[in-house]
mmCIF file of the protein (N, C-alpha, C, O) and its ligand, coordinates in Angstrom:
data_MODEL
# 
_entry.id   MODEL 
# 
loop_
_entity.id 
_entity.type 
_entity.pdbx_number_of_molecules 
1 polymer     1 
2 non-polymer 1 
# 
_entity_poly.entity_id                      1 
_entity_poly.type                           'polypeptide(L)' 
_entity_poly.nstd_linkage                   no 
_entity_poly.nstd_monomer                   no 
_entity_poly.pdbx_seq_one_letter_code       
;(UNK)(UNK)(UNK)(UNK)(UNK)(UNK)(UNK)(UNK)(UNK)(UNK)(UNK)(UNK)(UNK)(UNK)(UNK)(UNK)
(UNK)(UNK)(UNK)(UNK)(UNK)(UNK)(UNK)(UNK)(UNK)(UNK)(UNK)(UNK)(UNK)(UNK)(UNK)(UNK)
(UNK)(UNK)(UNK)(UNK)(UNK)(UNK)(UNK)(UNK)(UNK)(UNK)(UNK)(UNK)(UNK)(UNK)(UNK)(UNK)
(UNK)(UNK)(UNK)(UNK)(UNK)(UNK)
;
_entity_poly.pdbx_seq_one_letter_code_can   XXXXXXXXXXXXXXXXXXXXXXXXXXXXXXXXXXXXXXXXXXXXXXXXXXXXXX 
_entity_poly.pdbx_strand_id                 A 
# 
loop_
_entity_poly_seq.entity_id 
_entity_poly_seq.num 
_entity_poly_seq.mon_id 
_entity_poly_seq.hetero 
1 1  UNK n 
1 2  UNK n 
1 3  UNK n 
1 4  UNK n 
1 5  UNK n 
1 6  UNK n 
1 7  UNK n 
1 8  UNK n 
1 9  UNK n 
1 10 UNK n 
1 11 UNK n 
1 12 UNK n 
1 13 UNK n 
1 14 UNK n 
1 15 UNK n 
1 16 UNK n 
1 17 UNK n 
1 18 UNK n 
1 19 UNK n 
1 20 UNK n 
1 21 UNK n 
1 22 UNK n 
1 23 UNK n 
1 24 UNK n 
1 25 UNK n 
1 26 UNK n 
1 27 UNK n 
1 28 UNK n 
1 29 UNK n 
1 30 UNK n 
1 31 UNK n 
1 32 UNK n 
1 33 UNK n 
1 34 UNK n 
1 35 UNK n 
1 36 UNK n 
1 37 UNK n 
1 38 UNK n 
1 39 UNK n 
1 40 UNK n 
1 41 UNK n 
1 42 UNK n 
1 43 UNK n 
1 44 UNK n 
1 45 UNK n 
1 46 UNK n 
1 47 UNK n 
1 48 UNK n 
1 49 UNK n 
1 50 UNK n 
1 51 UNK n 
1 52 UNK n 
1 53 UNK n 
1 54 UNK n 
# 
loop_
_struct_asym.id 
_struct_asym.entity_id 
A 1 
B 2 
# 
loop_
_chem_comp.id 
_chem_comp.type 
_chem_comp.mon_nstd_flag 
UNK 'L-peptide linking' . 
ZN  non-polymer         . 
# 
_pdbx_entity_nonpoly.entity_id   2 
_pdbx_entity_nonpoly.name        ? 
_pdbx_entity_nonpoly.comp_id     ZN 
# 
_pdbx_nonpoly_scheme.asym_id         B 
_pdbx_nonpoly_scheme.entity_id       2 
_pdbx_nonpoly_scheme.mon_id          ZN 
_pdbx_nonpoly_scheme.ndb_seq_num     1 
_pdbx_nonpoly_scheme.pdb_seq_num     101 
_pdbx_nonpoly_scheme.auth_seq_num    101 
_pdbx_nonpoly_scheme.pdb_mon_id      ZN 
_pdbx_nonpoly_scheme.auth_mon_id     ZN 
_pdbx_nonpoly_scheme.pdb_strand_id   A 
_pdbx_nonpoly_scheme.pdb_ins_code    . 
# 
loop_
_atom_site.group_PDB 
_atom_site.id 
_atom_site.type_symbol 
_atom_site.label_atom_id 
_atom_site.label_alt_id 
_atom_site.label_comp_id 
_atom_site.label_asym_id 
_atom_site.label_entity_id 
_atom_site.label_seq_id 
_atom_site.pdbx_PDB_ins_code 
_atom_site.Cartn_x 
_atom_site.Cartn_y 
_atom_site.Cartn_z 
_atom_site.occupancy 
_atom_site.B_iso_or_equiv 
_atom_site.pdbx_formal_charge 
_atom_site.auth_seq_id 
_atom_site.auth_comp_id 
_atom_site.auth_asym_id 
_atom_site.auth_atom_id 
_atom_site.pdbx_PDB_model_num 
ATOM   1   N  N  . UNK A 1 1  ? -23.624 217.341 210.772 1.00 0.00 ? 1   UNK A N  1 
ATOM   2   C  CA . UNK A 1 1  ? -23.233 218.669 211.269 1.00 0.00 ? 1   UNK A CA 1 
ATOM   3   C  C  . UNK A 1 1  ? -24.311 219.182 212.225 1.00 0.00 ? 1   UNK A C  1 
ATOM   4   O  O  . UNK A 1 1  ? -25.496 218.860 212.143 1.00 0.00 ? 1   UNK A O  1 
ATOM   5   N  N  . UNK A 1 2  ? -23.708 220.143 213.291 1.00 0.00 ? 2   UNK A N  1 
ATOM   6   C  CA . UNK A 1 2  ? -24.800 219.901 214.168 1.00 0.00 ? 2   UNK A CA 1 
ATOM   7   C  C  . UNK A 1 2  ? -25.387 221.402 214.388 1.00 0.00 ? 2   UNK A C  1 
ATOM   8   O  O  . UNK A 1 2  ? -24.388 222.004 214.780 1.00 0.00 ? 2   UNK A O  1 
ATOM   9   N  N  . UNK A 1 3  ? -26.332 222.230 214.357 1.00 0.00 ? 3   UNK A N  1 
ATOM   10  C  CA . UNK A 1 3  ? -26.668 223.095 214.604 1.00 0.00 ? 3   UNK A CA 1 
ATOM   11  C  C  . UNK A 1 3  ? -26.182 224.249 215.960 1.00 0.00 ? 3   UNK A C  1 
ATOM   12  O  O  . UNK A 1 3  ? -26.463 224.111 217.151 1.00 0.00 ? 3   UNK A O  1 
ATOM   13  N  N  . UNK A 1 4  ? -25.490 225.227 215.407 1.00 0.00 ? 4   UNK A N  1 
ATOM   14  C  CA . UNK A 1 4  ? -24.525 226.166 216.452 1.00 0.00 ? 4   UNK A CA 1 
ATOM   15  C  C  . UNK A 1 4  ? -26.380 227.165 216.911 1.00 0.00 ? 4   UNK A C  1 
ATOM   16  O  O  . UNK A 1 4  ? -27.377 227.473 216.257 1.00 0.00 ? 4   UNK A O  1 
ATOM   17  N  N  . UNK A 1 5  ? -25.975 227.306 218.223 1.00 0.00 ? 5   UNK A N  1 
ATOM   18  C  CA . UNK A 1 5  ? -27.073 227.840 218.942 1.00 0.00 ? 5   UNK A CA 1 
ATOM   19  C  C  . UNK A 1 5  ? -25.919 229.289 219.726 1.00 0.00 ? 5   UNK A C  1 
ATOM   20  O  O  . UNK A 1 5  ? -25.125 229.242 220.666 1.00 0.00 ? 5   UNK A O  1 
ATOM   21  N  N  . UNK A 1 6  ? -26.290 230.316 218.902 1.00 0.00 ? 6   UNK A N  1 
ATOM   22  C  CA . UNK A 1 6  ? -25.963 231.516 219.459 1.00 0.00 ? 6   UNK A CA 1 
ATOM   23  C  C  . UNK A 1 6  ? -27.314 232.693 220.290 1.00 0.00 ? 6   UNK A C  1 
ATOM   24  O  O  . UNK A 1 6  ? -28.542 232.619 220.297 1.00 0.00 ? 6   UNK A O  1 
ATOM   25  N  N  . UNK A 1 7  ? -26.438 233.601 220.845 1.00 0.00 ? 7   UNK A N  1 
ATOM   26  C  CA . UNK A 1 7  ? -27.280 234.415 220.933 1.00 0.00 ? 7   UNK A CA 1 
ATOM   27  C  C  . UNK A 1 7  ? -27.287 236.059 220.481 1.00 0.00 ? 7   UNK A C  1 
ATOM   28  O  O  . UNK A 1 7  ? -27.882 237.062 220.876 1.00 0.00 ? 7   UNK A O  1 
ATOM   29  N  N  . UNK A 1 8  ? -26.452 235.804 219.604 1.00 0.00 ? 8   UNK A N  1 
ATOM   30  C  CA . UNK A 1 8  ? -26.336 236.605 218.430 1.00 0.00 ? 8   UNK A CA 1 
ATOM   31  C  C  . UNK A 1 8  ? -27.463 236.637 217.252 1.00 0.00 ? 8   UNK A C  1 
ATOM   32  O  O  . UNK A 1 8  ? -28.069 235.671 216.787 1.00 0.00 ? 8   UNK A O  1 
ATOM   33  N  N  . UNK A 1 9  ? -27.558 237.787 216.955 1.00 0.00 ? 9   UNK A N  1 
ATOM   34  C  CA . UNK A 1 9  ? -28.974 237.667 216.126 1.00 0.00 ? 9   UNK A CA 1 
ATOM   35  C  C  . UNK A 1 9  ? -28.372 237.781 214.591 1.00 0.00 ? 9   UNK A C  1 
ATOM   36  O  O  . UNK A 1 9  ? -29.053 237.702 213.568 1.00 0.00 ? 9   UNK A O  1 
ATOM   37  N  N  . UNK A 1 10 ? -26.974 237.978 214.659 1.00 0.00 ? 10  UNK A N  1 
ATOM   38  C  CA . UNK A 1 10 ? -26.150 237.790 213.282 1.00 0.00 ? 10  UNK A CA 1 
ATOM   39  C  C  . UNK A 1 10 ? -24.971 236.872 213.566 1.00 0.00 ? 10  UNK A C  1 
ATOM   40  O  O  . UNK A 1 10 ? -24.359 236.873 214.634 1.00 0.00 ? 10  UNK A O  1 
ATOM   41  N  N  . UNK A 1 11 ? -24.671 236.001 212.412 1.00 0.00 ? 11  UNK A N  1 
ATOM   42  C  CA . UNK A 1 11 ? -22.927 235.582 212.664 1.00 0.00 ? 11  UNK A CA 1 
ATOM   43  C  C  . UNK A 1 11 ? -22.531 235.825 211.721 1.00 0.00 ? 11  UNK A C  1 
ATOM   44  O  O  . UNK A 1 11 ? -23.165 236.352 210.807 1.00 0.00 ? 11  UNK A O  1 
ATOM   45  N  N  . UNK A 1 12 ? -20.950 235.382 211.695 1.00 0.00 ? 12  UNK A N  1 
ATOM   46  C  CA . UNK A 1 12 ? -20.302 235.120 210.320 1.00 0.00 ? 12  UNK A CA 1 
ATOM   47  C  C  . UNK A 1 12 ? -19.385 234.110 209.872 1.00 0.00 ? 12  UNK A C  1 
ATOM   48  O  O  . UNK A 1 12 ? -18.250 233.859 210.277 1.00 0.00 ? 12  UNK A O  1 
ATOM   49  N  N  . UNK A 1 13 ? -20.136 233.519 208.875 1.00 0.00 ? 13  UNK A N  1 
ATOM   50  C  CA . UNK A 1 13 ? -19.699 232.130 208.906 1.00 0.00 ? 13  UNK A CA 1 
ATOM   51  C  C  . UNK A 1 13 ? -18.644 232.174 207.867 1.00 0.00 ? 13  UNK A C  1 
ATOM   52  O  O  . UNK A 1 13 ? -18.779 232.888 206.873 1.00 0.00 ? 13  UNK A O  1 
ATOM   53  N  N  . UNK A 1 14 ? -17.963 231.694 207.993 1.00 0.00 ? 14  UNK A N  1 
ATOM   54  C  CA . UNK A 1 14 ? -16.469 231.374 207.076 1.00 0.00 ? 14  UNK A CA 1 
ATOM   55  C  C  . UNK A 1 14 ? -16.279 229.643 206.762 1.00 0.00 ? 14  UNK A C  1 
ATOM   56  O  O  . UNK A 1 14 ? -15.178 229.352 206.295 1.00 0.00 ? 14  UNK A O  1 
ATOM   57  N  N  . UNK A 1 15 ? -17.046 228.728 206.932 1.00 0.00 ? 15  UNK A N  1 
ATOM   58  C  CA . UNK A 1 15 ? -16.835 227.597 206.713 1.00 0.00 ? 15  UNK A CA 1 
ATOM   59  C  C  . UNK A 1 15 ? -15.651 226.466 207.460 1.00 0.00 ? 15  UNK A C  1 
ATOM   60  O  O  . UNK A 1 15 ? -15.728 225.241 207.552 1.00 0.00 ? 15  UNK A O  1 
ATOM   61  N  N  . UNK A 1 16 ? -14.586 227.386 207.923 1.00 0.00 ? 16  UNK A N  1 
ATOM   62  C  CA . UNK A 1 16 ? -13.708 226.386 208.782 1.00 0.00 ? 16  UNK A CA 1 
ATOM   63  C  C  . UNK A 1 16 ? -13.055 227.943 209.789 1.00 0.00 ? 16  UNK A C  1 
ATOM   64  O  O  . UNK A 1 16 ? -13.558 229.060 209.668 1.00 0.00 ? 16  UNK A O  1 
ATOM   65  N  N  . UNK A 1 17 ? -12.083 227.674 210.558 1.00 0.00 ? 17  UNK A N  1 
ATOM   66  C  CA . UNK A 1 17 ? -11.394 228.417 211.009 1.00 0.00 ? 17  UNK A CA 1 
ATOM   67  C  C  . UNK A 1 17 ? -9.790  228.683 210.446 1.00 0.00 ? 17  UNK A C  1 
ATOM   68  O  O  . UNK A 1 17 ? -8.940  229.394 210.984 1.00 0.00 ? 17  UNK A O  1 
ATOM   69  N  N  . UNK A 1 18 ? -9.668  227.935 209.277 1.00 0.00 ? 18  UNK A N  1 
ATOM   70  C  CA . UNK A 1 18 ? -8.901  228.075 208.488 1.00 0.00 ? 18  UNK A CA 1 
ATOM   71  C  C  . UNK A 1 18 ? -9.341  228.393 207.126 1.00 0.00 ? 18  UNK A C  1 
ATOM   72  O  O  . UNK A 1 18 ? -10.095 227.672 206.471 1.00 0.00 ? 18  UNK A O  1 
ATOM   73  N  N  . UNK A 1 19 ? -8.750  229.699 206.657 1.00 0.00 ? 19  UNK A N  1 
ATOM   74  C  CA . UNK A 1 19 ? -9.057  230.589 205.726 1.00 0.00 ? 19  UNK A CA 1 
ATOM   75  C  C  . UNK A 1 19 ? -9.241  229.790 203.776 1.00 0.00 ? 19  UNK A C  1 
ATOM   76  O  O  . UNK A 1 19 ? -9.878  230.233 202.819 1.00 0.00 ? 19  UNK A O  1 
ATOM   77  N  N  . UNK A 1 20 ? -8.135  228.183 203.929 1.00 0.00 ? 20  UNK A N  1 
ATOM   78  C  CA . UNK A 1 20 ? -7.695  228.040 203.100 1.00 0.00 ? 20  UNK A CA 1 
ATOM   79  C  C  . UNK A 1 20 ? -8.578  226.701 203.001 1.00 0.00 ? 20  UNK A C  1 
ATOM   80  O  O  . UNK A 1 20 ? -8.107  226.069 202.056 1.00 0.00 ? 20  UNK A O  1 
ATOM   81  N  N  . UNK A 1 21 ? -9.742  225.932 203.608 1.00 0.00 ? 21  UNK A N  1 
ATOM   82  C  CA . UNK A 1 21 ? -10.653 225.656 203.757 1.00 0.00 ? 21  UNK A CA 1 
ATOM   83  C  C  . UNK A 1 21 ? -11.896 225.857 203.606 1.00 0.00 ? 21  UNK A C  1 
ATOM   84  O  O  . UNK A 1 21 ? -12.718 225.067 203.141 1.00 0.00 ? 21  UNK A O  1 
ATOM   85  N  N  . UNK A 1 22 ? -12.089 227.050 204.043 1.00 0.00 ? 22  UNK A N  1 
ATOM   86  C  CA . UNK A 1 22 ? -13.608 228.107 203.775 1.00 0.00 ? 22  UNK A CA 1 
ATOM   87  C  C  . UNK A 1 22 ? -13.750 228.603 203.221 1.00 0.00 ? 22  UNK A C  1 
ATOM   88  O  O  . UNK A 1 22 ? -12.868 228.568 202.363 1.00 0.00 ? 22  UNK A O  1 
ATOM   89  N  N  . UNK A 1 23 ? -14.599 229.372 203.007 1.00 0.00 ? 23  UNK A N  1 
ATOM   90  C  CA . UNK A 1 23 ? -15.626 229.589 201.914 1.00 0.00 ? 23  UNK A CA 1 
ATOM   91  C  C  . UNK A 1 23 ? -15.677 231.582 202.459 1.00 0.00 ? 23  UNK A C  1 
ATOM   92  O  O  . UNK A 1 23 ? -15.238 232.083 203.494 1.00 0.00 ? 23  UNK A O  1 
ATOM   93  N  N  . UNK A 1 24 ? -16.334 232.217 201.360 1.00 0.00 ? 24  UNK A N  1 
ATOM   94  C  CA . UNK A 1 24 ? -16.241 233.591 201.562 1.00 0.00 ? 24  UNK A CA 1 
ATOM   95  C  C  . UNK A 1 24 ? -17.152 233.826 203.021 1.00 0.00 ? 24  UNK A C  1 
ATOM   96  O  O  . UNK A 1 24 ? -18.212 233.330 203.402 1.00 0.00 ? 24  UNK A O  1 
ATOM   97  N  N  . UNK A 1 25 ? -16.232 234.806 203.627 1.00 0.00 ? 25  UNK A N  1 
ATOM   98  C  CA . UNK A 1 25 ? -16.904 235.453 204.659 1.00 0.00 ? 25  UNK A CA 1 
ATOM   99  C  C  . UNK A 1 25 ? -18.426 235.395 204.068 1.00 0.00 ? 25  UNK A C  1 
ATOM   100 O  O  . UNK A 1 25 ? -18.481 235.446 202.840 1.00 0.00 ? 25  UNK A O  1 
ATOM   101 N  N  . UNK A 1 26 ? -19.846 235.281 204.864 1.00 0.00 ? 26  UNK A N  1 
ATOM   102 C  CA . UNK A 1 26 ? -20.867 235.276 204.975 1.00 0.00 ? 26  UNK A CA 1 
ATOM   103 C  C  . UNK A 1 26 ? -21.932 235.748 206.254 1.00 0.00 ? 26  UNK A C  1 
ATOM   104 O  O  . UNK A 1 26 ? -22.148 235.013 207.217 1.00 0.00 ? 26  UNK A O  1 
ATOM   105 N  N  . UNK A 1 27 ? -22.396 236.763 206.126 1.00 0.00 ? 27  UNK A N  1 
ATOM   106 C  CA . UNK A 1 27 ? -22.995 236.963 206.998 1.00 0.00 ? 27  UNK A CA 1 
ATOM   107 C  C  . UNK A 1 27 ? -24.263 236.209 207.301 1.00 0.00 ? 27  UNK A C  1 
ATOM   108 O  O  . UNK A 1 27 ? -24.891 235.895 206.290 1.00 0.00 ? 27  UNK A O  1 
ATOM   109 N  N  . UNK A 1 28 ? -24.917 235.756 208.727 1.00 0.00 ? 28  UNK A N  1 
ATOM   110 C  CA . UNK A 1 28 ? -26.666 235.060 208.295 1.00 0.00 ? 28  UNK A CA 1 
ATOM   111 C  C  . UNK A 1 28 ? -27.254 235.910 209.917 1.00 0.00 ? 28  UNK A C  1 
ATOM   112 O  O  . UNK A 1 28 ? -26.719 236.260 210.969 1.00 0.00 ? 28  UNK A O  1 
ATOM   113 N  N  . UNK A 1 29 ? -28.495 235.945 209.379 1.00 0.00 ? 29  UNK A N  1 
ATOM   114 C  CA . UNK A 1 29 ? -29.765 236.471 210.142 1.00 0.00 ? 29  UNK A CA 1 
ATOM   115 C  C  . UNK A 1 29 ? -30.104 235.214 211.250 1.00 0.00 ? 29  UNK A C  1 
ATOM   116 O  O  . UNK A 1 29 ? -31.023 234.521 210.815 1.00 0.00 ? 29  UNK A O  1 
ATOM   117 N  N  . UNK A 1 30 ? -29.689 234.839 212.318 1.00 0.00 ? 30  UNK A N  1 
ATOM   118 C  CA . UNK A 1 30 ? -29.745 233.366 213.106 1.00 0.00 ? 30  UNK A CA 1 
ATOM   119 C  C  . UNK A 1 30 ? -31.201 233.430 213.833 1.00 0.00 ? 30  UNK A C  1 
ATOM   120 O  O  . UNK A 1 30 ? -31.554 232.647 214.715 1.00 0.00 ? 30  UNK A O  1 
ATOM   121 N  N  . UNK A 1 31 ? -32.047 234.583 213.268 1.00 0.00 ? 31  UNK A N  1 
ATOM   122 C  CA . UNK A 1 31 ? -33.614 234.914 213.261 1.00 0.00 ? 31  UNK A CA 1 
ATOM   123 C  C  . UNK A 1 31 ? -34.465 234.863 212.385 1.00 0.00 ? 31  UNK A C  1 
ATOM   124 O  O  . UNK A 1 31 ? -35.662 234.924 212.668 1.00 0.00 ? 31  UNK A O  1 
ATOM   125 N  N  . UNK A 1 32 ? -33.914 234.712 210.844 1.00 0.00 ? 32  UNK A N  1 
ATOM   126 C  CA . UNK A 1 32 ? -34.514 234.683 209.916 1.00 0.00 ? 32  UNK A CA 1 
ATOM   127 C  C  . UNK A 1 32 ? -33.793 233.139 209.346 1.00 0.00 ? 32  UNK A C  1 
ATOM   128 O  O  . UNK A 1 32 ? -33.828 232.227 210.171 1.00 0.00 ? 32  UNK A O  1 
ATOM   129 N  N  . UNK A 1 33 ? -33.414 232.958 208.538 1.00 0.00 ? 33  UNK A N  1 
ATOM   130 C  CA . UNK A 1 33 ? -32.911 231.505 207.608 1.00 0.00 ? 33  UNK A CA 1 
ATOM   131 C  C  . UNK A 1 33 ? -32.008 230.802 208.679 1.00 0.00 ? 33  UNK A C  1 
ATOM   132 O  O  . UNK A 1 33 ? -32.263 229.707 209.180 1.00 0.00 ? 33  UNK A O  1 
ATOM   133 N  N  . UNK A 1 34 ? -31.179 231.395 208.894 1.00 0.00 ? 34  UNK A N  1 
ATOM   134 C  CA . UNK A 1 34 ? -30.154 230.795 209.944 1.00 0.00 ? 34  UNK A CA 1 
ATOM   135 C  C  . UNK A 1 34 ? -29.364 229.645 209.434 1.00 0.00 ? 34  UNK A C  1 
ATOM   136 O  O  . UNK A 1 34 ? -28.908 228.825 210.230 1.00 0.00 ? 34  UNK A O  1 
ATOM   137 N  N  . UNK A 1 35 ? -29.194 229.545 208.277 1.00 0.00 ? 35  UNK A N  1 
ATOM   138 C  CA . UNK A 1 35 ? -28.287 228.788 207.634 1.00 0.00 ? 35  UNK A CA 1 
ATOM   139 C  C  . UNK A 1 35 ? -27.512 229.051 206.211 1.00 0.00 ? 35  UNK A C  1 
ATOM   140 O  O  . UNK A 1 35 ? -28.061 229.477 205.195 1.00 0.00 ? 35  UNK A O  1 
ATOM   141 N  N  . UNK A 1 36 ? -26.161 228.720 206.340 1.00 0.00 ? 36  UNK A N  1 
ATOM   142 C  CA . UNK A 1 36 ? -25.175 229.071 205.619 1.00 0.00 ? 36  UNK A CA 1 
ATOM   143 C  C  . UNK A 1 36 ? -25.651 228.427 203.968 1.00 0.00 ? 36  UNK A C  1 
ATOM   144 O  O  . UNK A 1 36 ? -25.852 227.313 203.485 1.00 0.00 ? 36  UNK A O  1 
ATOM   145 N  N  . UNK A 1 37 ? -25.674 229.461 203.622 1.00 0.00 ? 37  UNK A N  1 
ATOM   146 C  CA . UNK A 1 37 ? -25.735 229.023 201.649 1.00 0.00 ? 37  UNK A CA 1 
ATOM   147 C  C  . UNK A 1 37 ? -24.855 228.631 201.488 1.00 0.00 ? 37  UNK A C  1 
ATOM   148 O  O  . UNK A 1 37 ? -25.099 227.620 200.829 1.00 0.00 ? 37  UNK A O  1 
ATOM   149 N  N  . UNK A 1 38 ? -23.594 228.713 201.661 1.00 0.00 ? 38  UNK A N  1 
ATOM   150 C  CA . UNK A 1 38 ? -22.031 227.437 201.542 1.00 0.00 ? 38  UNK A CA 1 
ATOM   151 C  C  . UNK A 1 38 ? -21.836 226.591 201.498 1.00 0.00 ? 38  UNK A C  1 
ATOM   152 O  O  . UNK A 1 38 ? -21.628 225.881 200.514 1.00 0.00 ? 38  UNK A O  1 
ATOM   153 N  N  . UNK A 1 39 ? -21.836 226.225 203.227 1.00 0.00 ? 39  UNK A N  1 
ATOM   154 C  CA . UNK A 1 39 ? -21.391 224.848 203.978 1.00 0.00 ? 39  UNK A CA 1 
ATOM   155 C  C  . UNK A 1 39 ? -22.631 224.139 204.630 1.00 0.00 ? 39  UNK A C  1 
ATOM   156 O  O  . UNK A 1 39 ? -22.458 223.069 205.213 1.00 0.00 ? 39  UNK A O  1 
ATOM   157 N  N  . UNK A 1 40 ? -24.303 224.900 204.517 1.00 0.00 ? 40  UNK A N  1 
ATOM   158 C  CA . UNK A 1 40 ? -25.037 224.768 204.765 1.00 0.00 ? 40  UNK A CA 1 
ATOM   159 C  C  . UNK A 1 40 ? -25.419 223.908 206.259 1.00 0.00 ? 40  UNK A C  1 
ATOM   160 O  O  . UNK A 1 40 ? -26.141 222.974 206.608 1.00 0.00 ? 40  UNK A O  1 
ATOM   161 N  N  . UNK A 1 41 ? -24.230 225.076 207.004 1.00 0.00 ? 41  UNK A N  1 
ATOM   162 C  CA . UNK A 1 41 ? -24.404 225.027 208.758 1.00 0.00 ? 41  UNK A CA 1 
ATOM   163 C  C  . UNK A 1 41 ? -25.064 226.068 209.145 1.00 0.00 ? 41  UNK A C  1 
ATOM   164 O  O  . UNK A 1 41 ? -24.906 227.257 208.865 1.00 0.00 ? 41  UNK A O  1 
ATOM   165 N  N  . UNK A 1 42 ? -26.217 225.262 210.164 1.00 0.00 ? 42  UNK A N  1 
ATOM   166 C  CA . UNK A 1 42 ? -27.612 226.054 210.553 1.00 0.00 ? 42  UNK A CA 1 
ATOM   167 C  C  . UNK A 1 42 ? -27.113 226.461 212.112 1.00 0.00 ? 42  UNK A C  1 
ATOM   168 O  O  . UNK A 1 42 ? -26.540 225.723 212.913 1.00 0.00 ? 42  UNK A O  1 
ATOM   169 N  N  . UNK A 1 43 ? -27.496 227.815 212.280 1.00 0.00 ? 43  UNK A N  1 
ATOM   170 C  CA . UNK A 1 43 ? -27.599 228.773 212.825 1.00 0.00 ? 43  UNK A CA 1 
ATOM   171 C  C  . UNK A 1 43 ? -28.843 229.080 213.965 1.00 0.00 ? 43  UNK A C  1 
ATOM   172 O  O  . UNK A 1 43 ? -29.854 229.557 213.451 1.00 0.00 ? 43  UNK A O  1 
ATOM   173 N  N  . UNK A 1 44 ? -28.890 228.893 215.272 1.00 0.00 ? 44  UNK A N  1 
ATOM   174 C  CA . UNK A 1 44 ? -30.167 228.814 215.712 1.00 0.00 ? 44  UNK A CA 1 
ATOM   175 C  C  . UNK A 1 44 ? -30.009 229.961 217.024 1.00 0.00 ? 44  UNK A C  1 
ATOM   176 O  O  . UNK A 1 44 ? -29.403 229.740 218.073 1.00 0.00 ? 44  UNK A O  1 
ATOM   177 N  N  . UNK A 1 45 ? -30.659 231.111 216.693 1.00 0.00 ? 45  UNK A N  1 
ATOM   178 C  CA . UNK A 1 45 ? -31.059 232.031 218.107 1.00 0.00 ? 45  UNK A CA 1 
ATOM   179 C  C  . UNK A 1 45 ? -31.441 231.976 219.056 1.00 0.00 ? 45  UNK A C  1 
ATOM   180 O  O  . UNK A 1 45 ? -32.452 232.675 218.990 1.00 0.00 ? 45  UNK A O  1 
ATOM   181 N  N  . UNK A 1 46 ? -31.345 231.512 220.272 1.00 0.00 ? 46  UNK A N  1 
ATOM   182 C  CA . UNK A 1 46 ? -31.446 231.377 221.535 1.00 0.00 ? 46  UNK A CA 1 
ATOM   183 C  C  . UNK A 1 46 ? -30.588 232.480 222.713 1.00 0.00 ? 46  UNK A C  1 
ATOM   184 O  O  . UNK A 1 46 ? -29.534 232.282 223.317 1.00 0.00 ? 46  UNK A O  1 
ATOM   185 N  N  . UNK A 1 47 ? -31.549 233.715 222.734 1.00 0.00 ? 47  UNK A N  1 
ATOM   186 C  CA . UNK A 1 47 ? -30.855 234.789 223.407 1.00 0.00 ? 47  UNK A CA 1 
ATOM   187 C  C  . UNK A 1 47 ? -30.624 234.003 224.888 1.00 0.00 ? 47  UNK A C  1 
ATOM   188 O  O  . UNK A 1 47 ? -30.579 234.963 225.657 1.00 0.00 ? 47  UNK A O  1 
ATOM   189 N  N  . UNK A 1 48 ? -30.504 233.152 225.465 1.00 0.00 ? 48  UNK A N  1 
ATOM   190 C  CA . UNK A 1 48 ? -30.400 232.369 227.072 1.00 0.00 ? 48  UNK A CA 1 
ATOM   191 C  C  . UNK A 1 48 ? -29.686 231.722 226.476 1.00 0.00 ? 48  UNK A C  1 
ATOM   192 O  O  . UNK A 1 48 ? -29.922 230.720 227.152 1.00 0.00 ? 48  UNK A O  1 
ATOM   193 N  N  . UNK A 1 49 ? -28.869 231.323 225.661 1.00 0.00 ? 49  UNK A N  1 
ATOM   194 C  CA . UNK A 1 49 ? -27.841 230.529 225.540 1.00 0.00 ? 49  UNK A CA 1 
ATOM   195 C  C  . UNK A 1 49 ? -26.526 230.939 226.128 1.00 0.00 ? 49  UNK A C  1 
ATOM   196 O  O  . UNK A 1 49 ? -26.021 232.046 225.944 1.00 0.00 ? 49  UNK A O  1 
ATOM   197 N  N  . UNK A 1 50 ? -26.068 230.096 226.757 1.00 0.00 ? 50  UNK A N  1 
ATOM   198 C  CA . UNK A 1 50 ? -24.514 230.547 227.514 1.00 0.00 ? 50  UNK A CA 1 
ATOM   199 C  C  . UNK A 1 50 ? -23.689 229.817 227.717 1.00 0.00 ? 50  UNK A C  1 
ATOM   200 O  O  . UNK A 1 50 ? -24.000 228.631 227.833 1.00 0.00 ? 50  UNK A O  1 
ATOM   201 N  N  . UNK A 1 51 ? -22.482 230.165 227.827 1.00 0.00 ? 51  UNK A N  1 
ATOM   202 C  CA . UNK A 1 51 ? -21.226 229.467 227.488 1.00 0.00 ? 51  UNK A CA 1 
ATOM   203 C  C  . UNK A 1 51 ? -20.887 228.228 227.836 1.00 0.00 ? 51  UNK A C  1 
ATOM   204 O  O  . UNK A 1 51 ? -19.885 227.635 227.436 1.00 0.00 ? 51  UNK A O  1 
ATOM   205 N  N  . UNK A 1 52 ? -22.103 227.611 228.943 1.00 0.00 ? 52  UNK A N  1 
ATOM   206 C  CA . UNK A 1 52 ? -21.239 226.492 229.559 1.00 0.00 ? 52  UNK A CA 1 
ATOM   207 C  C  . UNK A 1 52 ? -21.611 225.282 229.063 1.00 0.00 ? 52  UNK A C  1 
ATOM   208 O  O  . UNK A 1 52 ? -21.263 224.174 229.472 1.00 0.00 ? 52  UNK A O  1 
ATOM   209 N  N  . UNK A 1 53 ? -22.464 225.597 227.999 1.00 0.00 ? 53  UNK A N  1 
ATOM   210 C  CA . UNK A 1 53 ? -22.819 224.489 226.971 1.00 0.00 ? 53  UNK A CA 1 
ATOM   211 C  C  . UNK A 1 53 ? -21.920 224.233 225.963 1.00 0.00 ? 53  UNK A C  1 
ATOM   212 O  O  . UNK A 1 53 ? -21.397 225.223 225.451 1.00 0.00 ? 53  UNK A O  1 
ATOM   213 N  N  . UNK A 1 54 ? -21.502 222.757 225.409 1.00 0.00 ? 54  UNK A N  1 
ATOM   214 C  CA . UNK A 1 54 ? -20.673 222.953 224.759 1.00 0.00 ? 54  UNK A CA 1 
ATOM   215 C  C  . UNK A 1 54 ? -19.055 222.892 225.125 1.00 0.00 ? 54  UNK A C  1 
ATOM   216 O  O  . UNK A 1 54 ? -18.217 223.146 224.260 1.00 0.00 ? 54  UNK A O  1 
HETATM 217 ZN ZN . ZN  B 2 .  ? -20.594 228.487 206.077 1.00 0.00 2 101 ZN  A ZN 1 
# 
C-alpha cells in the first residue's frame, strides 16, 4: 500500500470508497501520525503537492 501525499493537514479515511468494505469514518492529523489505526494507510503532508501527480 502506498503512501497518499496530501496537502491537507487533516483527512478522512474510510478504508475503501465503498461503505460496505470500510471501516468507520476516521479522521488523521497528515502532520502528526499520519496513519490510519484501521487499514493502516499512511498519510503524508506535502503542502506543494498537486494534482498532476498521480
Ligand atoms: Zn483507513
Amino acid at each position: 500500500m502506498s503512501t497518499i501525499i496530501t496537502k491537507n493537514t487533516t483527512v478522512i479515511c474510510r478504508g475503501s470508497k465503498n461503505p460496505s468494505y470500510g471501516h468507520p469514518k476516521v479522521y488523521i492529523n497528515t502532520q502528526k501520525d499520519g496513519r490510519c489505526p484501521y487499514c493502516s494507510q499512511e498519510y503524508k503532508y506535502n503542502p506543494k503537492q498537486n494534482k498532476s501527480h498521480e
